[in-house]
C-alpha positions as CSV (number, residue, x, y, z in Angstrom):
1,X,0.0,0.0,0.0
2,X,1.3,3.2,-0.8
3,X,2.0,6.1,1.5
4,X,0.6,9.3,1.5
5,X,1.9,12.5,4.1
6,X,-1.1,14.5,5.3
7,X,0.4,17.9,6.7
8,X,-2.5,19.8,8.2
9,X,-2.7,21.9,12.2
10,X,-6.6,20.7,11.6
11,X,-7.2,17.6,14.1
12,X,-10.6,16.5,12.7
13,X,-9.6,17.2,8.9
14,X,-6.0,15.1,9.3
15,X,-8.8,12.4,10.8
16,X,-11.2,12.4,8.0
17,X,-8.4,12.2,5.3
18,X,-6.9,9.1,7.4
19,X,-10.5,8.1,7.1
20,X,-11.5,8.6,3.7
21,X,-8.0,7.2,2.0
22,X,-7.7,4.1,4.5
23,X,-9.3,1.5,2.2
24,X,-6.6,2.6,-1.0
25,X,-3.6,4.5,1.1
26,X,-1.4,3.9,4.8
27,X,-1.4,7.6,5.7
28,X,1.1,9.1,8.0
29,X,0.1,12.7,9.1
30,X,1.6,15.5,11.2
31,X,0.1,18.9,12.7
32,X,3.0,20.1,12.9
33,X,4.8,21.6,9.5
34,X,7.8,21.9,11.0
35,X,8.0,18.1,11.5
36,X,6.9,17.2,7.8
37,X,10.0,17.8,5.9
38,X,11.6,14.9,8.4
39,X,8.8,12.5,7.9
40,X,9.0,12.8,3.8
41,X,12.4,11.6,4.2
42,X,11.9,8.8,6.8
43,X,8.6,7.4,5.5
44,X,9.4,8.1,1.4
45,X,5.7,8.8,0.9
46,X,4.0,8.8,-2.9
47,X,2.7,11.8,-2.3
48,X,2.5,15.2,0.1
49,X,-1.7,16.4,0.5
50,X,-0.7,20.3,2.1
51,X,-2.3,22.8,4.1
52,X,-1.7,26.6,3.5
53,X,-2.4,28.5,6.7
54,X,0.0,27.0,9.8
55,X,1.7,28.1,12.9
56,X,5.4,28.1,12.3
57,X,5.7,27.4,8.7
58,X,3.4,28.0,6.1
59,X,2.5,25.8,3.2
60,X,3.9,28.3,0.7
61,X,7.5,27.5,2.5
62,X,6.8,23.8,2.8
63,X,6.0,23.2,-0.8
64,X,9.1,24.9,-2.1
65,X,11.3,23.2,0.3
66,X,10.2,19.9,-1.3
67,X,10.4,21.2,-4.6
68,X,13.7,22.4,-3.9
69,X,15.2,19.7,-2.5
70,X,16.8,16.9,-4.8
71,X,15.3,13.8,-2.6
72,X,11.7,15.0,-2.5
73,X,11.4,16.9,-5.5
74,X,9.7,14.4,-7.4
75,X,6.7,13.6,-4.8
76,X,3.7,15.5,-6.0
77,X,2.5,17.6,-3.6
78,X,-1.4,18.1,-3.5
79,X,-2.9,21.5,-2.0
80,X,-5.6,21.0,0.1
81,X,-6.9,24.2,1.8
82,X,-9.9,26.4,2.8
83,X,-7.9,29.1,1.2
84,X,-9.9,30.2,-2.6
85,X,-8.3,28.3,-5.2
86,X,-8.3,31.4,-7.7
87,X,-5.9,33.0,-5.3
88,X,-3.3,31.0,-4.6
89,X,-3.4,28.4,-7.5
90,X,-1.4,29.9,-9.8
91,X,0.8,30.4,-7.4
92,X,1.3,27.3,-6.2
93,X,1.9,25.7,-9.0
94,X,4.4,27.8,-9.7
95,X,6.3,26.4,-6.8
96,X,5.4,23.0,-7.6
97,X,2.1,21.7,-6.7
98,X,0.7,19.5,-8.5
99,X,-2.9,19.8,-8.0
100,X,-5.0,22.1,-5.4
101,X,-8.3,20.9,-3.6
102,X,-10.6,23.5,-2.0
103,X,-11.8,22.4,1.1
104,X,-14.3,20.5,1.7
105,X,-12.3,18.2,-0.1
106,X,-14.3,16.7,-3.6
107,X,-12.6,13.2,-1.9
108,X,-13.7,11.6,-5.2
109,X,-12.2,13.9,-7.6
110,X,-8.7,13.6,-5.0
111,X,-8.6,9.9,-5.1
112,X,-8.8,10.5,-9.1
113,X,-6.3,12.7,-9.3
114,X,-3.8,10.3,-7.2
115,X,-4.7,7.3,-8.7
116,X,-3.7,8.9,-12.5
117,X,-0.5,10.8,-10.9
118,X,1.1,7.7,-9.1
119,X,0.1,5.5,-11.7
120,X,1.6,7.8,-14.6
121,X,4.9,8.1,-12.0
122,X,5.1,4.4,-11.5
123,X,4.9,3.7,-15.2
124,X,7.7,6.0,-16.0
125,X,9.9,4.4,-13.4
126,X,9.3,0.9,-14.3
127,X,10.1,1.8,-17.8
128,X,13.6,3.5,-17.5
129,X,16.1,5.1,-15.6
130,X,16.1,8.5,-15.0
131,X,19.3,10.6,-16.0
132,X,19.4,14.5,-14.8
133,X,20.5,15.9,-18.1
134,X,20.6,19.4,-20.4
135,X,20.1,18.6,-23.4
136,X,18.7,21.2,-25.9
137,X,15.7,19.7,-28.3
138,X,13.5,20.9,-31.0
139,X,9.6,20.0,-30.7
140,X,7.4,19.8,-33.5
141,X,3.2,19.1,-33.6
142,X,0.1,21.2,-32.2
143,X,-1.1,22.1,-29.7
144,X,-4.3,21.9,-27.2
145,X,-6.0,24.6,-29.9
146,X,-4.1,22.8,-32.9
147,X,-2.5,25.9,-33.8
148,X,0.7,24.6,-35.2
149,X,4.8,24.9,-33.7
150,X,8.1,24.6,-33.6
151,X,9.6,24.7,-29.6
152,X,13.2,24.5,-28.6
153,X,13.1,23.7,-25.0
154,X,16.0,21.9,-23.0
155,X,15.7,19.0,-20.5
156,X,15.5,18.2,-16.8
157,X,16.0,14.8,-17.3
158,X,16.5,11.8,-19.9
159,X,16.2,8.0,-20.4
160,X,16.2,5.5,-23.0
161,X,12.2,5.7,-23.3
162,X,11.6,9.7,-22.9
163,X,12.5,13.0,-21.4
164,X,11.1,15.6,-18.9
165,X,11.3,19.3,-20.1
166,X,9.2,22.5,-19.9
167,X,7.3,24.4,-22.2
168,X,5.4,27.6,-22.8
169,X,2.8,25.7,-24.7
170,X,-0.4,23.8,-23.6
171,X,-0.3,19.9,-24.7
172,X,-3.3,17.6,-24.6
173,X,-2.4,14.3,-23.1
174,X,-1.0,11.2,-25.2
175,X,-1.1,13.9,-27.7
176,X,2.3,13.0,-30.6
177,X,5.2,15.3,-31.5
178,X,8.3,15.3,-34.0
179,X,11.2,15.0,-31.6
180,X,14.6,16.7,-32.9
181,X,18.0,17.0,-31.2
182,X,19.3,20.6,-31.8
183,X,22.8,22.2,-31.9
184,X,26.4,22.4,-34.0
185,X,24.1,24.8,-36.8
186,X,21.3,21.4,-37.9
187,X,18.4,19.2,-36.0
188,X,18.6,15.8,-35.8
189,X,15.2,13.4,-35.9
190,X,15.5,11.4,-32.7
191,X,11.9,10.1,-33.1
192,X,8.2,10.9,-32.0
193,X,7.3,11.1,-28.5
194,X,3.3,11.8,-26.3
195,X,2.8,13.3,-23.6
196,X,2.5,11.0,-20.7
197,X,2.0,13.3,-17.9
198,X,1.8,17.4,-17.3
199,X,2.7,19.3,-14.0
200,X,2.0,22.9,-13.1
201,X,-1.0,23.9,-15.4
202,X,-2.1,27.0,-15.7
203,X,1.5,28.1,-15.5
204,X,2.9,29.8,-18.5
205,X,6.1,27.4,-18.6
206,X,4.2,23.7,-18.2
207,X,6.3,20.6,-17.1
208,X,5.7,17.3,-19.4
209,X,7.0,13.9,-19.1
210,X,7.4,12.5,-22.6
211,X,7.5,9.0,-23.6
212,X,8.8,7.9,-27.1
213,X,6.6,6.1,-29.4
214,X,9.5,5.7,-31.8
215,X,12.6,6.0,-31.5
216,X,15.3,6.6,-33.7
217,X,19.6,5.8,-33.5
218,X,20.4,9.7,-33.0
219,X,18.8,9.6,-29.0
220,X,21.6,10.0,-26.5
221,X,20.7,7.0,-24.8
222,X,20.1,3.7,-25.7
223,X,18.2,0.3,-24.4
């Protein structure tokens, strides 16, 4: 059963989460935030479900700090606050959140929204190992409006199967693109990847994991 880290100073709503996720997740919980960036790295939870408004340390401060640091950067962390979602959203995201739930929590839509998230993650790490890499590409397809482009981005990361990079652009997901590599004066085809999984929306630089559904010679790494 995966694990799932519930920060909240709320006694009753850390209870009703517990509640609510017992029969799909083991859910370790603290009130205290000050506590929660110890527990992520004893208990190596799935995935971090966040209050805003605490004593001590604030959400805001929490969700960077996993952002920022290397060994919990990749656990999505879920806002889940009484705080309006049109005012901090954006916001949030920008510092990493992956989704944001107004309280009270839709539990249905949450439970969605983990379910597709882990899944996506587990999928990717089954697949390949993960390289932190730069590498510059060239993307070519269309977008969510099928207005047409050409994207240079560069990576975060790289394996044999796919990459992870940002772009400025909003991509529909399992949607195809034209994959080039891009440098020395020319672009070379490395094969056509989809989108597998997306990470701050509504951000004007979105994250993407892609997955190659071809794959030619040129890519820098190799089965």
């Amino acid at each position: 059963m995966e694990k799932i880290l519930v920060v909240d100073d709320d006694d009753a709503m850390r209870g009703l989460i517990r509640m609510r996720l017992s029969d799909t997740y083991e859910t370790i919980d603290t009130g205290n935030p000050v506590q929660a960036l110890g527990l992520a790295l004893e208990h190596k939870p799935s995935a971090i479900l966040l209050d805003l408004m605490m004593p001590d340390c604030s959400g805001f401060e929490l969700c960077q700090s996993f952002h920022n640091l290397s060994y919990t950067a990749r656990i999505p962390v879920f806002v889940v606050t009484g705080e309006s979602a049109q005012k901090y959203k954006e916001y949030m995201s920008n510092l990493g959140a992956a989704g944001f739930f107004e309280k009270p929590i839709d539990f249905a839509k949450l439970k969605s929204c983990l379910a597709s998230e882990l899944q996506g993650r587990v999928l990717e790490r089954r697949a390949h190992v993960r390289v932190r890499m730069k590498v510059v590409l060239k993307l070519k397809g269309t977008d969510e409006s099928q207005r047409a482009f050409e994207q240079l981005t560069t990576t975060e990361n790289v394996s044999a199967g796919g990459f992870f990079c940002a772009l400025p652009l909003v991509l529909s997901a399992n949607s195809a693109f034209q994959v080039f590599l891009s440098g020395s004066g020319h672009d070379r085809y490395v094969g056509g990847a989809r989108v597998v999984r997306r990470e701050a929306p509504d951000t004007p630089w979105q994250r993407y994991a892609f997955q190659f559904i071809e794959r030619s010679p040129e890519w820098i790494l190799q089965d």
